[in-house]
C-alpha positions in Angstrom: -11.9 -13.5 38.7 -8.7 -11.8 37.0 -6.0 -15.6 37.3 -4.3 -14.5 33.9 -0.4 -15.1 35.0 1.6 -12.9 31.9 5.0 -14.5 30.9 6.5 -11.2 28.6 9.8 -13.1 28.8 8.9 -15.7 26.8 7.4 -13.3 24.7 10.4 -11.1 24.4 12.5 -14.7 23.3 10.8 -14.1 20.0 11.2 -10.4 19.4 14.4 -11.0 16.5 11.6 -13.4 14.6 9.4 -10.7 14.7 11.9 -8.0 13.9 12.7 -10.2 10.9 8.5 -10.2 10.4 8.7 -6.6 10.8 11.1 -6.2 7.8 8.8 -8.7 5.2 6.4 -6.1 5.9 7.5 -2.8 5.5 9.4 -5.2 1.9 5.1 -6.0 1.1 4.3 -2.7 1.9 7.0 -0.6 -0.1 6.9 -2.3 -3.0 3.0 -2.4 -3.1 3.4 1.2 -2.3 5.6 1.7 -6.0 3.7 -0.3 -8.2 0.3 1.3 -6.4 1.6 4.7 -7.3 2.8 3.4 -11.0 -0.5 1.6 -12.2 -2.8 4.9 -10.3 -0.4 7.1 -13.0 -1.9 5.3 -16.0 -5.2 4.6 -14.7 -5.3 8.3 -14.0 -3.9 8.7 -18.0 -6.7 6.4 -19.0 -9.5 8.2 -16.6 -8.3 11.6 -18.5 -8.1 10.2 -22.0 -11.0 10.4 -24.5 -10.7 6.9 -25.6 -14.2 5.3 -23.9 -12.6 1.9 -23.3 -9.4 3.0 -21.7 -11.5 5.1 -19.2 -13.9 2.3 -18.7 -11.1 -0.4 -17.9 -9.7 2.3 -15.2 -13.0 3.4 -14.0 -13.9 -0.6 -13.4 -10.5 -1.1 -11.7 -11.2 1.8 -9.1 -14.3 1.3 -8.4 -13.8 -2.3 -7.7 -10.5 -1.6 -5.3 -12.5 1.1 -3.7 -15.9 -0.4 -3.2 -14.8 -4.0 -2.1 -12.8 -5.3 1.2 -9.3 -5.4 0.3 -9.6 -8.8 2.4 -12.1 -10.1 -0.5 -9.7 -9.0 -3.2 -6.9 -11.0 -1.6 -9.0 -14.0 -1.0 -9.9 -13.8 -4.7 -6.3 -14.0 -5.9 -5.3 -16.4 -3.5 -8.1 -19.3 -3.4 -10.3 -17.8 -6.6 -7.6 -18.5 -8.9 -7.0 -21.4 -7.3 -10.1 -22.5 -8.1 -9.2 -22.6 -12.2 -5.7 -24.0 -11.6 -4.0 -20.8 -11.1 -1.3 -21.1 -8.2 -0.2 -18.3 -6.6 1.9 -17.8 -3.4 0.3 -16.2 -0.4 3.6 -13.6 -0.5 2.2 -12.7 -4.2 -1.2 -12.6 -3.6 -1.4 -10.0 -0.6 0.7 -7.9 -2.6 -1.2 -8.2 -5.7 -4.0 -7.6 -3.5 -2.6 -4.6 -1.7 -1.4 -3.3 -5.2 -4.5 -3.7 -7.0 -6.2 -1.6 -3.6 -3.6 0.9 -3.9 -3.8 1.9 -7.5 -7.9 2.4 -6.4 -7.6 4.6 -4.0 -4.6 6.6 -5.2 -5.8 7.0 -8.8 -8.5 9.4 -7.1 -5.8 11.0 -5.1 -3.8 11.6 -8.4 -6.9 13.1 -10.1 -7.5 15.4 -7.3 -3.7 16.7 -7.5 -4.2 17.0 -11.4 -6.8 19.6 -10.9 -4.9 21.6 -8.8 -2.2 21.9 -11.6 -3.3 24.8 -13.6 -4.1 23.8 -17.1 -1.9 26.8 -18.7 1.6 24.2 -17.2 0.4 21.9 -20.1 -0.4 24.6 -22.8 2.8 26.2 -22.3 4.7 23.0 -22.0 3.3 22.3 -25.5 3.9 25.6 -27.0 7.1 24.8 -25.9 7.5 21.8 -28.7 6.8 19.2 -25.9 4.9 16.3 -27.0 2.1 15.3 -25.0 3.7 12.4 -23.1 6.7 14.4 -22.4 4.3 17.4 -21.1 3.0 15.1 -18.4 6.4 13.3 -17.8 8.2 16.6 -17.3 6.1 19.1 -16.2 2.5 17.8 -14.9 3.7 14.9 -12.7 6.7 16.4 -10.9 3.9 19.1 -9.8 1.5 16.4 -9.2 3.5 14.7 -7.4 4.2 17.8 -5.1 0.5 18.4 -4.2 -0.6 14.3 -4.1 3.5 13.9 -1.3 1.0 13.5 2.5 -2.3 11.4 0.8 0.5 8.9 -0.9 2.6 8.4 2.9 -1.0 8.0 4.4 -1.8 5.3 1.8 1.9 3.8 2.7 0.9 3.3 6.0 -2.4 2.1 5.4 -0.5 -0.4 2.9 1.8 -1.6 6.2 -1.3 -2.0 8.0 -3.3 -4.4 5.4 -0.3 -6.2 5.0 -1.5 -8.1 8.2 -4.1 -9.3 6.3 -1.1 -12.1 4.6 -2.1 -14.3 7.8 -5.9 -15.7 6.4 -4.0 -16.6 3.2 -1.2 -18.6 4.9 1.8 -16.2 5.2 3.4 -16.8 8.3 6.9 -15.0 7.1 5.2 -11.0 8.0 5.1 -9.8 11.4 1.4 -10.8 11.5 2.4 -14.3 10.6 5.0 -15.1 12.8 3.1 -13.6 15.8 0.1 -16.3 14.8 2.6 -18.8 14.3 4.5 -17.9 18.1 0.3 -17.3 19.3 -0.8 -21.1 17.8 2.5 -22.5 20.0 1.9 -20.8 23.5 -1.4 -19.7 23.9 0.1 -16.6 24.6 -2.3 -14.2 23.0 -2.1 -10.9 24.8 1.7 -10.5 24.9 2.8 -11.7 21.5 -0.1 -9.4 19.9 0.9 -7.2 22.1 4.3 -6.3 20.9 3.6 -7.1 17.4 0.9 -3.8 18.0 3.7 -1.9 19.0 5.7 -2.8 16.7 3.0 -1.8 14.2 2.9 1.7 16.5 6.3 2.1 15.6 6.9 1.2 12.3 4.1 3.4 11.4 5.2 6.2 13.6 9.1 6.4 11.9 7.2 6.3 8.2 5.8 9.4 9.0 8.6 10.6 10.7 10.7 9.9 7.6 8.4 11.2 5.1 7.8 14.5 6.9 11.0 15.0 6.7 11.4 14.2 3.3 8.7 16.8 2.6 10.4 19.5 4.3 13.6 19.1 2.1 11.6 18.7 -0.8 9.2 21.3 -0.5 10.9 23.3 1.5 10.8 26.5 -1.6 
């Protein structure tokens, strides 16, 4: 019943091409990861201000990344733009797509962390001669930043994770992609996947690791 013969050497043959897949995606993820957290800063801005159509563009942008599949999102850029002539590489479009899912989800995280700021750290930063900008620059976000540290590593590894998501759009350079590509050639399912999933285990595991760390010396008074 069970004739599956495993063949993990062959498998283990293509561990430096998925090493080298491994590094394309924690590249995807990172720098979805930065711009995430840069456009969820302004949308949060926009969400605060009391112009109507600045806090309708950033309440239509989050409730869009938050309420759709991030797979649909990269579909969209990838083949929906294609659709009106608009080209795009399947390297830009997952991390458009993981960007654009990113700023969602983290703008809400940065307007949760904004109410734990007591609203007296802006007054005083005013009364201070601080214009507003410089208030938040200065004084608001470097405490922000403080309380918002753990939700932004989970949404970093949450980011590594959708970046397996490159593979329905063509990207064969990501860890995901070369696994397919090594899977399409051998019919070797279980052990390519296999170590990629470790892989994953790991990649995810030292990002945590690492960022723990980096809380503890950054928080640690």
């Amino acid at each position: 019943m069970f004739d599956y013969s495993f063949h993990w050497r062959a498998a283990f043959k293509a561990l430096p091409d998925m090493l080298a897949g491994c590094w394309v995606t924690v590249q995807v993820a990172v720098l979805s990861l930065v711009l995430g957290v840069i456009i969820a800063l302004v949308l949060m801005v926009m969400q605060e201000s009391k112009s109507k159509p600045l806090k309708t563009i950033a309440s239509t942008w989050v409730s869009l990344a938050r309420n759709t599949p991030a797979l649909f999102q990269i579909y969209i850029l990838y083949f929906g733009l294609g659709s009106f002539g608009i080209t795009v590489s399947s390297w830009f479009a997952l991390l458009a797509g993981i960007t654009f899912n990113n700023a969602g989800y983290l703008t809400e995280t940065f307007r949760g962390g904004l109410r734990a700021v007591p609203d007296t750290q802006f007054r005083a930063a005013r009364s201070l001669g601080m214009g507003a900008f410089q208030a938040y620059v200065y004084v608001i976000v470097p405490q922000l930043l403080r309380v918002v540290f753990y939700p932004i590593t989970n949404q970093m590894v949450w980011a590594l994770l959708m970046t397996s998501l490159g593979v329905v759009v063509g990207l064969n350079t990501d860890l995901t992609g070369v696994t397919q590509d090594y899977n399409v050639r051998t019919y070797r399912t279980f052990e390519f996947f296999a170590i990629a999933a470790v892989l994953y285990y790991f990649m995810t595991k030292f990002i945590l690791g690492l960022t723990r760390l980096a809380g503890w010396r950054l928080f640690r008074y």
